[in-house]
Every structure is written in structure tokens, then in C-alpha cells.
mmCIF file of the N, C-alpha and C atoms, coordinates in Angstrom:
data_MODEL
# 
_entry.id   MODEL 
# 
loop_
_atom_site.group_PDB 
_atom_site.id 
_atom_site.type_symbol 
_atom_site.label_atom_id 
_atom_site.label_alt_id 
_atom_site.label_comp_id 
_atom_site.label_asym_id 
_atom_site.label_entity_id 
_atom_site.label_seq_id 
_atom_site.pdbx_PDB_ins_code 
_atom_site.Cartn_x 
_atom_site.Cartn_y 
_atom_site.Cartn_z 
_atom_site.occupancy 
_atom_site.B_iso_or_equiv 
_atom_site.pdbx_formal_charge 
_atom_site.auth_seq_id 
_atom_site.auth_comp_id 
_atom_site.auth_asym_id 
_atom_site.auth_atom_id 
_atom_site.pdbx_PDB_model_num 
ATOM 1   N N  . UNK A 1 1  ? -6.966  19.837 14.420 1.00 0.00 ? 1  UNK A N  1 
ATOM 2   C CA . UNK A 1 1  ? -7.808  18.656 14.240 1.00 0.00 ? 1  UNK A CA 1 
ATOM 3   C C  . UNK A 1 1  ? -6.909  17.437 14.167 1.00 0.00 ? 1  UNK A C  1 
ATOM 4   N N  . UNK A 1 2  ? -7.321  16.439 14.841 1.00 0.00 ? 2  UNK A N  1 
ATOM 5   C CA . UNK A 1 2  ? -6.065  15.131 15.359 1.00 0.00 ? 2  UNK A CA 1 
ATOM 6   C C  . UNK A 1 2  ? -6.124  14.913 16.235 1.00 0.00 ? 2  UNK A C  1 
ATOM 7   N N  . UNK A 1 3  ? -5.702  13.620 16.740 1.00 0.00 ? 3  UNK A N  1 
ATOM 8   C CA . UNK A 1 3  ? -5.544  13.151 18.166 1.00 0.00 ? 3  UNK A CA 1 
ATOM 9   C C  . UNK A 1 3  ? -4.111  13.751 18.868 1.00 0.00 ? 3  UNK A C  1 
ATOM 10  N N  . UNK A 1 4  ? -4.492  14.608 20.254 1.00 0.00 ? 4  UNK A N  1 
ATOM 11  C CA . UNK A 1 4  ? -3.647  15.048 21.022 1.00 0.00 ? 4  UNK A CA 1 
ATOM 12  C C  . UNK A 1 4  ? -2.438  14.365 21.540 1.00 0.00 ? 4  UNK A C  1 
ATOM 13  N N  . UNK A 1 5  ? -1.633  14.456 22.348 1.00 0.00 ? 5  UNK A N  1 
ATOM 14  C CA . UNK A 1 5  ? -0.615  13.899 22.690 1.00 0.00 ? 5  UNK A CA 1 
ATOM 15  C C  . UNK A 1 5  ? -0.883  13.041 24.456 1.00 0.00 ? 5  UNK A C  1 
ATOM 16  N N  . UNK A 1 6  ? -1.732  14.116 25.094 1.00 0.00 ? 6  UNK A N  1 
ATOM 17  C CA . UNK A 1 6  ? -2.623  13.451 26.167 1.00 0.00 ? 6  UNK A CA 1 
ATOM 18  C C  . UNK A 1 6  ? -3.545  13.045 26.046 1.00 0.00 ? 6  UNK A C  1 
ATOM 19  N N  . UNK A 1 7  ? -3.513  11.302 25.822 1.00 0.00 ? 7  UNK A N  1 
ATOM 20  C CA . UNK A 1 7  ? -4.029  10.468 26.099 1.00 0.00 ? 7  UNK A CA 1 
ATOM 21  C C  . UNK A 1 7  ? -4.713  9.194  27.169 1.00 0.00 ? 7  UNK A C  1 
ATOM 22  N N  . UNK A 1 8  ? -5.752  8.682  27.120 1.00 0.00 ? 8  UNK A N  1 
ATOM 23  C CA . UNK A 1 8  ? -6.010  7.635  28.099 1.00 0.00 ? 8  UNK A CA 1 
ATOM 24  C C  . UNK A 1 8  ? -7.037  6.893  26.992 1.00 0.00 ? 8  UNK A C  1 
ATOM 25  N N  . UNK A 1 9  ? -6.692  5.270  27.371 1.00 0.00 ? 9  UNK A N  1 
ATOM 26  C CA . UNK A 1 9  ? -7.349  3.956  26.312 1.00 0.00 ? 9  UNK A CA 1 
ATOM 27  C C  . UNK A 1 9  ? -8.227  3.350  26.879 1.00 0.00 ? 9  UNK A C  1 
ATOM 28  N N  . UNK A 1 10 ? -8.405  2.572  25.937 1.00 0.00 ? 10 UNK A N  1 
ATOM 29  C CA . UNK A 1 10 ? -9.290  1.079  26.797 1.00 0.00 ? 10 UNK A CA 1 
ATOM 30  C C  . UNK A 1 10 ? -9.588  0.304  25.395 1.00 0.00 ? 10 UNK A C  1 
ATOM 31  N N  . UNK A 1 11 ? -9.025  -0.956 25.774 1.00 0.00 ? 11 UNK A N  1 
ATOM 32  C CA . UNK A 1 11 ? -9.236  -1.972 24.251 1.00 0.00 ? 11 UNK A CA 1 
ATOM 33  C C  . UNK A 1 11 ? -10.979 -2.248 24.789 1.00 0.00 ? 11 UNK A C  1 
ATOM 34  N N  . UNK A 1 12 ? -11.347 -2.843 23.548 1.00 0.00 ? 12 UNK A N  1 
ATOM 35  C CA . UNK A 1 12 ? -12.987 -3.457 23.593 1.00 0.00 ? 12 UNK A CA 1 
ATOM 36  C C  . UNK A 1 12 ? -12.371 -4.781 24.176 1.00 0.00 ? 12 UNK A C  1 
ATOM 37  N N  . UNK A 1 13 ? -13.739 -5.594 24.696 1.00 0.00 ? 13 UNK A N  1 
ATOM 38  C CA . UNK A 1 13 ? -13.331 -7.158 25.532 1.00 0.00 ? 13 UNK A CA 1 
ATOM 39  C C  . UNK A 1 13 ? -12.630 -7.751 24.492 1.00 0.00 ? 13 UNK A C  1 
ATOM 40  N N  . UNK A 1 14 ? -13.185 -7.569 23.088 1.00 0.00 ? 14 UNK A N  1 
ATOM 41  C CA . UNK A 1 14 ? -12.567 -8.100 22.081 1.00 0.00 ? 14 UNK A CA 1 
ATOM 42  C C  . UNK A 1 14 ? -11.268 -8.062 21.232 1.00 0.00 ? 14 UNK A C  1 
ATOM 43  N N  . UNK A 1 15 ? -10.604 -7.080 21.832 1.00 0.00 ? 15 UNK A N  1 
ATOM 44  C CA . UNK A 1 15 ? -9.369  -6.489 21.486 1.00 0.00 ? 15 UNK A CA 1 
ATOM 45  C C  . UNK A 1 15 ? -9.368  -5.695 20.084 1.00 0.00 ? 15 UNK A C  1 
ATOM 46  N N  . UNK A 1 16 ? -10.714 -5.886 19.235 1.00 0.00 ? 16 UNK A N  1 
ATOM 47  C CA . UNK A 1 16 ? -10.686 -5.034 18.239 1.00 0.00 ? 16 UNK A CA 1 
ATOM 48  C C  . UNK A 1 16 ? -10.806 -3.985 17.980 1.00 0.00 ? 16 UNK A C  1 
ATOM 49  N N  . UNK A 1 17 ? -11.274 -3.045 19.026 1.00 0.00 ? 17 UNK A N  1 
ATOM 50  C CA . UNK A 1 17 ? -11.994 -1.619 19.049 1.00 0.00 ? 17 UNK A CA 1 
ATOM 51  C C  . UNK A 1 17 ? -10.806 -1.172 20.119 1.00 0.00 ? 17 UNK A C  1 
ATOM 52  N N  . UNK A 1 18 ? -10.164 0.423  20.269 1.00 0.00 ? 18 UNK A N  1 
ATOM 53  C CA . UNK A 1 18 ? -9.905  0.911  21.174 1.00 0.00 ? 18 UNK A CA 1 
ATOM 54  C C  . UNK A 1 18 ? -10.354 2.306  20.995 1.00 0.00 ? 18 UNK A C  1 
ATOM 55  N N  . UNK A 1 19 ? -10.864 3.140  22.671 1.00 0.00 ? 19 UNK A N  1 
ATOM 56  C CA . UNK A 1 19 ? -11.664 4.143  22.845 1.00 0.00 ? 19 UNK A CA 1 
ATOM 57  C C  . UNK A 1 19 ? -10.034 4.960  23.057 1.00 0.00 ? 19 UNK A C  1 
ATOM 58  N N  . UNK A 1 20 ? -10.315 5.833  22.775 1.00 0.00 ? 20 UNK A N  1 
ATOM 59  C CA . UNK A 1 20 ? -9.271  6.725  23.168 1.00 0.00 ? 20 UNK A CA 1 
ATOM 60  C C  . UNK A 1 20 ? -9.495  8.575  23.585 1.00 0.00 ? 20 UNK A C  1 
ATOM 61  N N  . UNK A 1 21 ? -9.452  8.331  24.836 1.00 0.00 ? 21 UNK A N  1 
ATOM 62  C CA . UNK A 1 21 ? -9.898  10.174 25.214 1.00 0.00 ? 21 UNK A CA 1 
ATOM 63  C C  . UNK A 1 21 ? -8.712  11.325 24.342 1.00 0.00 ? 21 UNK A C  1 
ATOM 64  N N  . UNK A 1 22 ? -8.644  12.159 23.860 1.00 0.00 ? 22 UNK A N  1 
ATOM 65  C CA . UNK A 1 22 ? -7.381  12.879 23.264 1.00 0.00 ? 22 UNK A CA 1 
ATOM 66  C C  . UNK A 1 22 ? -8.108  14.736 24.003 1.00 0.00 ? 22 UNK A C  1 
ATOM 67  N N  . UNK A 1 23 ? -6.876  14.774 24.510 1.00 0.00 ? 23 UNK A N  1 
ATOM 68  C CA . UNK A 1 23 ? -6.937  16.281 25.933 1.00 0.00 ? 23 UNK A CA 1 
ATOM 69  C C  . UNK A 1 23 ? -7.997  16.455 26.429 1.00 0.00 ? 23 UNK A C  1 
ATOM 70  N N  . UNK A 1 24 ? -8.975  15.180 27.070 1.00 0.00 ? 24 UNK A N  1 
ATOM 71  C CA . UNK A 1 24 ? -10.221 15.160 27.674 1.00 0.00 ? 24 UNK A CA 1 
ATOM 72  C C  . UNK A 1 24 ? -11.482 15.518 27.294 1.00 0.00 ? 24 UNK A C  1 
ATOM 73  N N  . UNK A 1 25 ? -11.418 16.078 26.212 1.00 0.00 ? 25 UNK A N  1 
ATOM 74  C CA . UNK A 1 25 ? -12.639 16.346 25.884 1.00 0.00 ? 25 UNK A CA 1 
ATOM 75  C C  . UNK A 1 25 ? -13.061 15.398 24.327 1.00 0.00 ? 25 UNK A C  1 
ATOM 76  N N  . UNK A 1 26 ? -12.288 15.005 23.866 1.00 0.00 ? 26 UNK A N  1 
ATOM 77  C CA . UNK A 1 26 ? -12.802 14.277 22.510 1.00 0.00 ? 26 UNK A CA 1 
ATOM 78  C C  . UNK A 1 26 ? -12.572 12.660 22.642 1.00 0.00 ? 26 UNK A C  1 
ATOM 79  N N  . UNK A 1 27 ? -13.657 11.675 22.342 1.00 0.00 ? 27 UNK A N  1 
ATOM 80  C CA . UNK A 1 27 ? -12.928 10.222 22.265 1.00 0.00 ? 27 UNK A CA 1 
ATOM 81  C C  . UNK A 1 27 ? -13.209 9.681  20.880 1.00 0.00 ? 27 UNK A C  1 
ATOM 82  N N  . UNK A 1 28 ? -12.062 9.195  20.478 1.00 0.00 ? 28 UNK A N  1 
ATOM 83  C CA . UNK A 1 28 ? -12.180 8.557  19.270 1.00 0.00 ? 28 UNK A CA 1 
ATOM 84  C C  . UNK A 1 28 ? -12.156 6.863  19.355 1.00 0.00 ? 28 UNK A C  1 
ATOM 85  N N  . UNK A 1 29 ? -12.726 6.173  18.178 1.00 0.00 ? 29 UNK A N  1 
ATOM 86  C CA . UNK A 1 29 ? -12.903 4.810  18.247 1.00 0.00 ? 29 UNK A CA 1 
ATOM 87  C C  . UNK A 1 29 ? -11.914 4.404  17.343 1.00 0.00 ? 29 UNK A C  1 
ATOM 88  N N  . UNK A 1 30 ? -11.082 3.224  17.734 1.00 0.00 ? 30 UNK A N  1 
ATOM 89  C CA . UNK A 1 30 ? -9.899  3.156  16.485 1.00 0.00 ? 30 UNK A CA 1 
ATOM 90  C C  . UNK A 1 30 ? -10.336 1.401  16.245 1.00 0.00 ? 30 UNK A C  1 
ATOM 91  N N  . UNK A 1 31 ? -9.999  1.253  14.864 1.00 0.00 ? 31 UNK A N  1 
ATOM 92  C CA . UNK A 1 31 ? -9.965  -0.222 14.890 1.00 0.00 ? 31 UNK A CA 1 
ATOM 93  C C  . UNK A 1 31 ? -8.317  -0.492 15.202 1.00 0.00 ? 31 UNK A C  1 
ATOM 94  N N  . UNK A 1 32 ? -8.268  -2.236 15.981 1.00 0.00 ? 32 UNK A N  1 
ATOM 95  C CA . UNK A 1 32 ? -6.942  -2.036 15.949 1.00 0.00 ? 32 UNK A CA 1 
ATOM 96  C C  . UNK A 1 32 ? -6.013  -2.494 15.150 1.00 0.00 ? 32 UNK A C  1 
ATOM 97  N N  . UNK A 1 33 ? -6.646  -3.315 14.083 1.00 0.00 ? 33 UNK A N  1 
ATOM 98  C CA . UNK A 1 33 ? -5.800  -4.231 13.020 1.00 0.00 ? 33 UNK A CA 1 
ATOM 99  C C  . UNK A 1 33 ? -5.191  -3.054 12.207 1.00 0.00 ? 33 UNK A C  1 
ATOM 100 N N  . UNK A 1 34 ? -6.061  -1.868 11.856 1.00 0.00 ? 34 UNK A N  1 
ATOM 101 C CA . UNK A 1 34 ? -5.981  -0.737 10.704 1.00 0.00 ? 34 UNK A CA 1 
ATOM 102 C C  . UNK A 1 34 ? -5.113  0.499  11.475 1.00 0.00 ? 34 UNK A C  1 
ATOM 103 N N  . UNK A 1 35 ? -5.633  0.868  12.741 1.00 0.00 ? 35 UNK A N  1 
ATOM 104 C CA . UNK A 1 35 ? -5.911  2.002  13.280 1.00 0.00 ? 35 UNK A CA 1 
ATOM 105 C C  . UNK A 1 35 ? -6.160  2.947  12.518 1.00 0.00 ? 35 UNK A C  1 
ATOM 106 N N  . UNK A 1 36 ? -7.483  2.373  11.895 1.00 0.00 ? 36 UNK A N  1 
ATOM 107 C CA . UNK A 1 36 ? -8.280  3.297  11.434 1.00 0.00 ? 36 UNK A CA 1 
ATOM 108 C C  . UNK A 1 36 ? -9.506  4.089  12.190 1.00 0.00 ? 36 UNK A C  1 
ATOM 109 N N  . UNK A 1 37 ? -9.860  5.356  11.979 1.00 0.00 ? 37 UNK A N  1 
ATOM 110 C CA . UNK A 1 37 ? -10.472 5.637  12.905 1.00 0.00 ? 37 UNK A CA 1 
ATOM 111 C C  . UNK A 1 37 ? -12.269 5.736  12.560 1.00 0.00 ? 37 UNK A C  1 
ATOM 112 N N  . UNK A 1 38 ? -13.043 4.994  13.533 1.00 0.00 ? 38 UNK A N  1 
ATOM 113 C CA . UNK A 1 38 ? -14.082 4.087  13.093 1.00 0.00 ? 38 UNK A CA 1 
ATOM 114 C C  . UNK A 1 38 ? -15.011 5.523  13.179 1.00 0.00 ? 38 UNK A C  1 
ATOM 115 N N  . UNK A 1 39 ? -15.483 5.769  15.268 1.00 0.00 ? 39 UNK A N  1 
ATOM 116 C CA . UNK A 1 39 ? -15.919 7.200  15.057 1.00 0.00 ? 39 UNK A CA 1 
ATOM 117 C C  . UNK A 1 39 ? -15.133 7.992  15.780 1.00 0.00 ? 39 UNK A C  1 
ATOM 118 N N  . UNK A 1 40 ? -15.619 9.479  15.975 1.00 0.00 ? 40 UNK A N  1 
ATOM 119 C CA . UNK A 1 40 ? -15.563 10.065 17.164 1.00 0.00 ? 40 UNK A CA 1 
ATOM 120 C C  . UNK A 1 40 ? -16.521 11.165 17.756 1.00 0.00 ? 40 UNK A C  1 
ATOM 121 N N  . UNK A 1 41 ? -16.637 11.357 19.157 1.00 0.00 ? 41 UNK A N  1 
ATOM 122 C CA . UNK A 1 41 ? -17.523 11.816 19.877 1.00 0.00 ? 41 UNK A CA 1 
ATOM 123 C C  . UNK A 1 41 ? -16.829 13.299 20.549 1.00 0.00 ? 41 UNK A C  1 
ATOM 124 N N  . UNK A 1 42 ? -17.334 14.329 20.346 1.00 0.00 ? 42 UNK A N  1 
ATOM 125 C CA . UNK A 1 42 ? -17.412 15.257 21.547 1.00 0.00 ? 42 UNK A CA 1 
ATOM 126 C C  . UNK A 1 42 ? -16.959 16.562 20.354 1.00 0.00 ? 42 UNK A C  1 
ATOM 127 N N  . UNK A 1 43 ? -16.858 17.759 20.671 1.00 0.00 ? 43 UNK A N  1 
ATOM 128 C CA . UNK A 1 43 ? -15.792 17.665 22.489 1.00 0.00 ? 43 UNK A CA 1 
ATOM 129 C C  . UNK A 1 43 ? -16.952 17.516 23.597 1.00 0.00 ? 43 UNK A C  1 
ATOM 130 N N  . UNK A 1 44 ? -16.388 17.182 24.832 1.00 0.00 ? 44 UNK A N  1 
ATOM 131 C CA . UNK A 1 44 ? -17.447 16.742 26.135 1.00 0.00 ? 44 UNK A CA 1 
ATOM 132 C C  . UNK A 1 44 ? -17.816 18.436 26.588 1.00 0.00 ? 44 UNK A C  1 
ATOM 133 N N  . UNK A 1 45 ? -18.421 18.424 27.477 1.00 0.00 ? 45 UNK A N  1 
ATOM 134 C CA . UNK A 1 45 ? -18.650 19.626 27.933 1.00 0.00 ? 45 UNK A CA 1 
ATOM 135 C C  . UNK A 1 45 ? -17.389 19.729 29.108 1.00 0.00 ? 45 UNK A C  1 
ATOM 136 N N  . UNK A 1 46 ? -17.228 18.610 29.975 1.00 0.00 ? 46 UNK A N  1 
ATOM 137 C CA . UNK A 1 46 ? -16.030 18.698 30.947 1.00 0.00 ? 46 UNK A CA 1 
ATOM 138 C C  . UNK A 1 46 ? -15.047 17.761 30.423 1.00 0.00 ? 46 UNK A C  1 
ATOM 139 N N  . UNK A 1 47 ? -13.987 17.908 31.132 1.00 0.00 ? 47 UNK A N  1 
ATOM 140 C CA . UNK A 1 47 ? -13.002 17.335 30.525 1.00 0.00 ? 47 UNK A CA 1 
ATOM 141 C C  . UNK A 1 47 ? -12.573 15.815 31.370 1.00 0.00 ? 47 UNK A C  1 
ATOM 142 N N  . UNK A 1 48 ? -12.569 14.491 30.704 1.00 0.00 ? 48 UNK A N  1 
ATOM 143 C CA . UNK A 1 48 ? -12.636 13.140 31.196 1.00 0.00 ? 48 UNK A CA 1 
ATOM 144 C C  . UNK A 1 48 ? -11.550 12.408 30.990 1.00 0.00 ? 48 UNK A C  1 
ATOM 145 N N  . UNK A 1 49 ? -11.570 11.282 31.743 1.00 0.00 ? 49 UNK A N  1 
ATOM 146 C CA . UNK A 1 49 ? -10.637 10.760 31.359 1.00 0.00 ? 49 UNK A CA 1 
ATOM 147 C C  . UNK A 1 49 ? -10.808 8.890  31.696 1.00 0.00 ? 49 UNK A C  1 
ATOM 148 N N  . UNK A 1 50 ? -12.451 8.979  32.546 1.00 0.00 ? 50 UNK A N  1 
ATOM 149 C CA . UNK A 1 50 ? -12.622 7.926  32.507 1.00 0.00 ? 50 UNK A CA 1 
ATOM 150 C C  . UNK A 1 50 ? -13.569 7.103  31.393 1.00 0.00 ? 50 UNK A C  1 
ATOM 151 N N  . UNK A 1 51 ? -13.049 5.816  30.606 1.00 0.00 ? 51 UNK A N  1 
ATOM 152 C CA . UNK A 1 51 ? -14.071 5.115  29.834 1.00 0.00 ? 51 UNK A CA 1 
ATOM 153 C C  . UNK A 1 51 ? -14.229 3.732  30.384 1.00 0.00 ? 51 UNK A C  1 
ATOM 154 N N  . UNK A 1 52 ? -15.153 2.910  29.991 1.00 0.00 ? 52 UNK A N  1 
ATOM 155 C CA . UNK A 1 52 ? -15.595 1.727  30.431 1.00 0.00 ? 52 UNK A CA 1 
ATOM 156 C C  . UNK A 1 52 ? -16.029 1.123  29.108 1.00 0.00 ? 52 UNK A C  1 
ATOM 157 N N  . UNK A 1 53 ? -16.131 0.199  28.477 1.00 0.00 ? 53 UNK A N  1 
ATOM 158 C CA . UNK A 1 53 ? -16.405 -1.146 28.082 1.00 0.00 ? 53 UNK A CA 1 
ATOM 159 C C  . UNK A 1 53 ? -17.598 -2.062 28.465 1.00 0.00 ? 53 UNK A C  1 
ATOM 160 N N  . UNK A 1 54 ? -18.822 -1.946 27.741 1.00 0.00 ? 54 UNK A N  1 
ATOM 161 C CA . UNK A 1 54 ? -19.703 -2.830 28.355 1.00 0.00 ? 54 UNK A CA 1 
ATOM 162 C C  . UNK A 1 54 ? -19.054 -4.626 27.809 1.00 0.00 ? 54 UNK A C  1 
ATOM 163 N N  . UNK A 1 55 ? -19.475 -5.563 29.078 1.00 0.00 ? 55 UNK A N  1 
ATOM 164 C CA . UNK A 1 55 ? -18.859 -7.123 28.970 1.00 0.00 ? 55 UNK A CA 1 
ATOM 165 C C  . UNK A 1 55 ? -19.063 -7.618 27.556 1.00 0.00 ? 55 UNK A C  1 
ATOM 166 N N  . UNK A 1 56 ? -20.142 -7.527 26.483 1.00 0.00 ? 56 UNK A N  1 
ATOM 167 C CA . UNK A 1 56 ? -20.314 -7.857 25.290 1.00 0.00 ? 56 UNK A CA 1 
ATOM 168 C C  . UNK A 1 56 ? -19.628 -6.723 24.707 1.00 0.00 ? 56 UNK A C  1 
ATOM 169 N N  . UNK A 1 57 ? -18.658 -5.375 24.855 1.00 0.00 ? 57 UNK A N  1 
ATOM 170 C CA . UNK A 1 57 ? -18.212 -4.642 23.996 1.00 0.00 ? 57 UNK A CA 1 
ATOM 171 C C  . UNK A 1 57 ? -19.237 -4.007 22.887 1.00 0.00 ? 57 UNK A C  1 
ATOM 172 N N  . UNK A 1 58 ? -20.686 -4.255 23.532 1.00 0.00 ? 58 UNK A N  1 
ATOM 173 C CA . UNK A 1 58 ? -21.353 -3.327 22.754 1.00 0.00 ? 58 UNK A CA 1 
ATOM 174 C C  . UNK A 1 58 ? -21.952 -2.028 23.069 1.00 0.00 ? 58 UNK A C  1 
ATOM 175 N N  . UNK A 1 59 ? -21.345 -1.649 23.873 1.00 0.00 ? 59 UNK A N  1 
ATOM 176 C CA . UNK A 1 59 ? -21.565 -0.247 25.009 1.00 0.00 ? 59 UNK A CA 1 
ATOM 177 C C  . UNK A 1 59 ? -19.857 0.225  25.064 1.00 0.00 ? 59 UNK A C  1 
ATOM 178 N N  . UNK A 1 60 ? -20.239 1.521  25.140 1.00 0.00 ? 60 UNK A N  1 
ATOM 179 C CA . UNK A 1 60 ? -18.905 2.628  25.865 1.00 0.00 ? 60 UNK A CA 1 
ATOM 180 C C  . UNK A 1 60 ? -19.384 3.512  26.653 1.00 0.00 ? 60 UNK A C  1 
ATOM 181 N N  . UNK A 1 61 ? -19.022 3.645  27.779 1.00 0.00 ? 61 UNK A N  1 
ATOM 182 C CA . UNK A 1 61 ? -19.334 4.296  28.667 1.00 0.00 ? 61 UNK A CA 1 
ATOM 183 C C  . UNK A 1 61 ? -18.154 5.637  28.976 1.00 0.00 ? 61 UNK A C  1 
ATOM 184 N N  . UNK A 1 62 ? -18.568 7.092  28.489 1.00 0.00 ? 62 UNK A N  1 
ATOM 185 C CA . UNK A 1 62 ? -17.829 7.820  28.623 1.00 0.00 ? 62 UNK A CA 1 
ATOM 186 C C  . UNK A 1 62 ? -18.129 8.936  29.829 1.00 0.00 ? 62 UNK A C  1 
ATOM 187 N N  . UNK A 1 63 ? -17.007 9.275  31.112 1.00 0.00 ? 63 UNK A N  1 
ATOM 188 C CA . UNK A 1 63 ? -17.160 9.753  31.953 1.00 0.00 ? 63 UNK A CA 1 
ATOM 189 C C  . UNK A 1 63 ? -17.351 11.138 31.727 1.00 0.00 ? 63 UNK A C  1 
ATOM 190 N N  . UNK A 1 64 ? -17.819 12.148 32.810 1.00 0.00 ? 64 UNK A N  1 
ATOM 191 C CA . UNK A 1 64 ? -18.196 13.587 32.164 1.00 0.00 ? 64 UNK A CA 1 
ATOM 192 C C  . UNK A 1 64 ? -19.221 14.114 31.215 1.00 0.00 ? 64 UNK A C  1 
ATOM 193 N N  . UNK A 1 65 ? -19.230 12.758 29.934 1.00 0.00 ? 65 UNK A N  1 
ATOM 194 C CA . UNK A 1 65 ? -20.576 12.862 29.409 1.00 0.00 ? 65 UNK A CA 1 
ATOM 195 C C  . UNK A 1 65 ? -20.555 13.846 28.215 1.00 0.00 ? 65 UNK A C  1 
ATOM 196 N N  . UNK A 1 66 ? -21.783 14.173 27.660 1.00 0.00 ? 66 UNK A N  1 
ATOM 197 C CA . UNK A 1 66 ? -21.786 15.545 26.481 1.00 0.00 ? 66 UNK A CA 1 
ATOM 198 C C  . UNK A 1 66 ? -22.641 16.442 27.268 1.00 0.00 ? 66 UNK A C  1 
ATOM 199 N N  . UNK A 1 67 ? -23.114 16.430 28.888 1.00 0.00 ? 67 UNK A N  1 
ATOM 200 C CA . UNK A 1 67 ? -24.127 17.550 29.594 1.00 0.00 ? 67 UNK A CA 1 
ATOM 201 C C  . UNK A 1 67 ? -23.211 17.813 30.399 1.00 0.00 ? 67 UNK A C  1 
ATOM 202 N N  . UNK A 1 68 ? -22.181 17.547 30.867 1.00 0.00 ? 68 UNK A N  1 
ATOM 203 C CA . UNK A 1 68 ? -21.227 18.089 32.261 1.00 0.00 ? 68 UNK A CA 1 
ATOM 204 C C  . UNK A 1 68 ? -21.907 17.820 33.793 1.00 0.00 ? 68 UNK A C  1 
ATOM 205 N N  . UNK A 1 69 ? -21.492 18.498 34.305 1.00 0.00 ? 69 UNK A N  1 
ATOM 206 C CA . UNK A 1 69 ? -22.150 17.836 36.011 1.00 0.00 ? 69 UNK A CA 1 
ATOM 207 C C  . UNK A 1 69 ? -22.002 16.258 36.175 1.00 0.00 ? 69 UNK A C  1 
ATOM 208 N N  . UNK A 1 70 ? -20.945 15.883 35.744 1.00 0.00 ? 70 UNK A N  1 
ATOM 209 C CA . UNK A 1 70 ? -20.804 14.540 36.047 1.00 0.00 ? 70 UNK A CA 1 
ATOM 210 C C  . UNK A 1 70 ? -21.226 13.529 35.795 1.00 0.00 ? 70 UNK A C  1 
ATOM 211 N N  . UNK A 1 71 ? -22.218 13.997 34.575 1.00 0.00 ? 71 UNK A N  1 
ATOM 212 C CA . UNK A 1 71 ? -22.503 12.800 33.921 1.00 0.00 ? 71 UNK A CA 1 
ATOM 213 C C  . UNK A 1 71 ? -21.897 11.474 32.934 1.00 0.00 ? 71 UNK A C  1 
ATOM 214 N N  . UNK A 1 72 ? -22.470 10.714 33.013 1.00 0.00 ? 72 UNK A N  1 
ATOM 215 C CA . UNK A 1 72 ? -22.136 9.628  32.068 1.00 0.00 ? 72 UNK A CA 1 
ATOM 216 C C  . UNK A 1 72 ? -23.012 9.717  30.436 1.00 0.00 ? 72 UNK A C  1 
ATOM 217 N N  . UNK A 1 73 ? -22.460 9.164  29.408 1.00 0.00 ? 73 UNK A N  1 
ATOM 218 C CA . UNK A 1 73 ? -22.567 8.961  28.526 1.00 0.00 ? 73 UNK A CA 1 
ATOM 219 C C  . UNK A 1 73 ? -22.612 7.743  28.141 1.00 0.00 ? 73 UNK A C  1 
ATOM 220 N N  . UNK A 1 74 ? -23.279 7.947  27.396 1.00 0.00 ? 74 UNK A N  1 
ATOM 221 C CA . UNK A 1 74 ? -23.249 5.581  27.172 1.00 0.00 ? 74 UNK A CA 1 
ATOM 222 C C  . UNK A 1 74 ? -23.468 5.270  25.492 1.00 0.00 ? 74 UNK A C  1 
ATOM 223 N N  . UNK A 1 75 ? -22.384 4.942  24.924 1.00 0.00 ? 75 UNK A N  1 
ATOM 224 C CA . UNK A 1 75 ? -22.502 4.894  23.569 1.00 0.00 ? 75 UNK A CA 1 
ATOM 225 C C  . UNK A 1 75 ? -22.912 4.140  23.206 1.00 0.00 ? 75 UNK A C  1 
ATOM 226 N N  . UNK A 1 76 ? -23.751 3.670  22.024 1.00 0.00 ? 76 UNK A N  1 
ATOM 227 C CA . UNK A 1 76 ? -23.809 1.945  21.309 1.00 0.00 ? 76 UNK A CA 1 
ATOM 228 C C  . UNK A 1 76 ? -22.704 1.914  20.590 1.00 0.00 ? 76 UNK A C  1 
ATOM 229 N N  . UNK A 1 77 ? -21.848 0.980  20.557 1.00 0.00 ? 77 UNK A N  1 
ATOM 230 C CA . UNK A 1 77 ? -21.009 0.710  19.161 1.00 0.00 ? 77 UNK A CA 1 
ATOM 231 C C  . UNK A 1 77 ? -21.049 -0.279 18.440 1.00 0.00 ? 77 UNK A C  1 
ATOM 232 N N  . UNK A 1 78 ? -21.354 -0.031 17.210 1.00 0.00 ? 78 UNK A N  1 
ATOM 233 C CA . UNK A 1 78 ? -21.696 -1.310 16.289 1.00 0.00 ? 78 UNK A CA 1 
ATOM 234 C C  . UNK A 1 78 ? -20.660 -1.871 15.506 1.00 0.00 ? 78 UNK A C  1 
# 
């Protein structure tokens, strides 16, 4: 239990939030002043590595999804 060593990021527009995939299947939310860790999601059903950022940073968009077959996932983050 912990964040893996293979990683992929993405800051929020705001630079305060970063998503972080850890060995494709889990993403965690970090603040970045603390790096404290806000939430986290999964494990996915497939293993991802793409995230997205909605323009107001109030969306995360996680690739692969929690159903597999290529879905997307779309978080709120508050």
C-alpha cells in the first residue's frame, strides 16, 4: 500500500492539485503545497496512463476508467 515507483502526472490548471497514476491502475490526488494526499481512486480494471484536467480544474478525466474496454472515467474534484 503506497504510491509505486511507475508513475505519470498532471498538475490541476491551478497548480494546486496533482493526479498521479501509480503502476496504472491506482490514481491518487496530491495537494501540492503539503503533498498531502487529498483522494484516491481505483485500482482501474485496465491499466492507464492517460489523465486530463477539465479547463476550470473541476473535472479529472481518467483513461481506462473503473469498467475497462476503454473507457473513460470522469471525476468531480472538489
Amino acid at each position: 500500500s503506497g504510491m509505486a515507483l511507475d508513475l505519470n502526472m498532471r498538475f490541476s490548471p491551478d497548480g494546486k492539485k496533482l493526479a498521479v497514476i501509480s503502476q496504472g491502475r491506482n490514481v491518487w490526488l496530491l495537494d501540492t503545497a503539503t503533498l498531502s494526499v487529498l483522494a484516491k481512486a481505483g485500482p482501474f480494471v485496465d491499466s492507464t496512463r492517460t489523465l486530463a484536467w477539465s479547463a476550470d480544474g473541476r473535472e479529472l478525466a481518467v483513461g481506462a476508467g473503473l469498467s475497462g474496454d476503454g473507457a473513460i472515467t470522469v471525476f468531480t474534484v472538489k
